[in-house]
C-alpha angles and dihedrals in degrees: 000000000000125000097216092063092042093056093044092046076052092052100054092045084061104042086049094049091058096045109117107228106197091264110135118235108248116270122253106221119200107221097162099109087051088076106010113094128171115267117251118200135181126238090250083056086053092053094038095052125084109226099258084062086050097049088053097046085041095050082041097063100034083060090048098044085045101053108017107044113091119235122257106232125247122262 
């Protein structure tokens, strides 16, 4: 067999593969809001805690307030 069909037969594989066929690609859908909740401690949990916890508690529940709470409406 020939070397030069083979690479054009190659060469086609690899072109159709690439072709974009109006397929969408699949959506990414964000649930996270659907199980993550803001944390909620006691004032015994804020004693007992060391600074680098309450930073995290603290980050945790500004992203969730940022991008989970809903919005009050205008008035």
């Amino acid at each position: 067999m020939s070397s030069k069909p083979l690479m054009i037969f190659l060469t086609m594989m690899f072109l159709a593969s690439c072709v974009n066929r109006g397929v969408s690609p699949p959506a990414v859908i964000d649930t996270a809001c659907d199980w993550v909740r803001p944390i909620y401690l006691s004032g015994h949990d804020i004693d007992a805690m060391d600074m680098q916890t309450k930073r995290a508690v603290l980050t945790h529940n500004q992203t969730w307030q940022k991008n989970c709470q809903i919005p009050m409406a205008s008035q």
